[in-house]
Structure formats: C-alpha cells, structure tokens
C-alpha positions as CSV (number, residue, x, y, z in Angstrom):
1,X,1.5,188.3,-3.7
2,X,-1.8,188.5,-2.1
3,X,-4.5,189.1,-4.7
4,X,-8.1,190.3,-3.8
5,X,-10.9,189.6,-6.0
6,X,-14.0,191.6,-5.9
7,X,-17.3,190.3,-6.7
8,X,-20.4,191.6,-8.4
9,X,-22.0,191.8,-5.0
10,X,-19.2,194.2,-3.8
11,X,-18.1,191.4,-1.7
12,X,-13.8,191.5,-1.2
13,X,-11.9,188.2,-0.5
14,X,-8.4,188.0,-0.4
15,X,-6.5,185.1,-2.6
16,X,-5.1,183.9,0.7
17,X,-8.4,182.9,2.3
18,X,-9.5,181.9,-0.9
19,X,-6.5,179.0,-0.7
20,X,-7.5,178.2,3.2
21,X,-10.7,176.8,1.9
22,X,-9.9,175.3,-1.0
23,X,-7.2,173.5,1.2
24,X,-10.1,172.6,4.0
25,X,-12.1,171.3,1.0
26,X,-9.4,169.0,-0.4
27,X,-8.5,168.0,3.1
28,X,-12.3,166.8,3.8
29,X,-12.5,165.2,0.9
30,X,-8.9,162.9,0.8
31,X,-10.4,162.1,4.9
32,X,-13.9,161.3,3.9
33,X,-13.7,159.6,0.6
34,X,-12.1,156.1,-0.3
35,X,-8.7,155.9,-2.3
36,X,-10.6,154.8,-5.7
37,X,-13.0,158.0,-5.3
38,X,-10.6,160.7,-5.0
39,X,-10.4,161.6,-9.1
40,X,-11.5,164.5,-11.1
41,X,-15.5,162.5,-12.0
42,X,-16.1,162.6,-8.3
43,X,-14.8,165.7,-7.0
44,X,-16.7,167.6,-9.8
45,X,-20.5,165.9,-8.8
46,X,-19.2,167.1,-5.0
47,X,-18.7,170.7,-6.7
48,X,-21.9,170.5,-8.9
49,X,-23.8,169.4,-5.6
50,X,-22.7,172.7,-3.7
51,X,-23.0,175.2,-6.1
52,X,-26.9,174.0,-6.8
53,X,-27.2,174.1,-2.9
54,X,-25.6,177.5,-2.9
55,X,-28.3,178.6,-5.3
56,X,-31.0,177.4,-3.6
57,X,-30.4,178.8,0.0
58,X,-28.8,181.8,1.8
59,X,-25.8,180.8,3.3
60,X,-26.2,181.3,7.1
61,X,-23.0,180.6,9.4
C-alpha cells in the first residue's frame, strides 16, 4: 500500500519516494563510511548534521 503523507506546508509525498531516499541515504552511507562507523552513534550525528543544515538554508536542486 502506497501511503501519502501531507505536510504542514501542503507539500504531498508518496511513502514510496519516501523509501527511494531513505534507500539512497543508507546506500551512501554503507559506500562512504568504514565498517566500524556504520552504527546507530554515527548515523544519528549524520542525521542531526542535515536537519540543522536543512534549517539553516532553502533547499535549492
């Protein structure tokens, strides 16, 4: 089942692209990172690290 959230911004995302990224961000991560970094302490300073980007800056693709 294909869920679509809807944000406070009116902004509509299916679940399915939702799971692409997530998916691209693992895969960067396992590619990039060495064996003993790939645990939970690391991948949340990554996640902390973007969303205080995110915050800071308009996204621009």
């Amino acid at each position: 089942m294909n869920t679509v959230y809807v944000f406070k911004s009116g902004v509509h995302i299916n679940s399915s692209t939702i799971k692409k990224i997530t998916k691209a961000y693992f895969e960067i991560v396992k590619k990039e990172l060495p064996e003993e970094a790939l645990n939970f302490e690391v991948n949340d300073f990554i996640l902390e690290e973007i969303k205080a980007q995110i915050k800071s800056k308009k996204i621009c693709l």
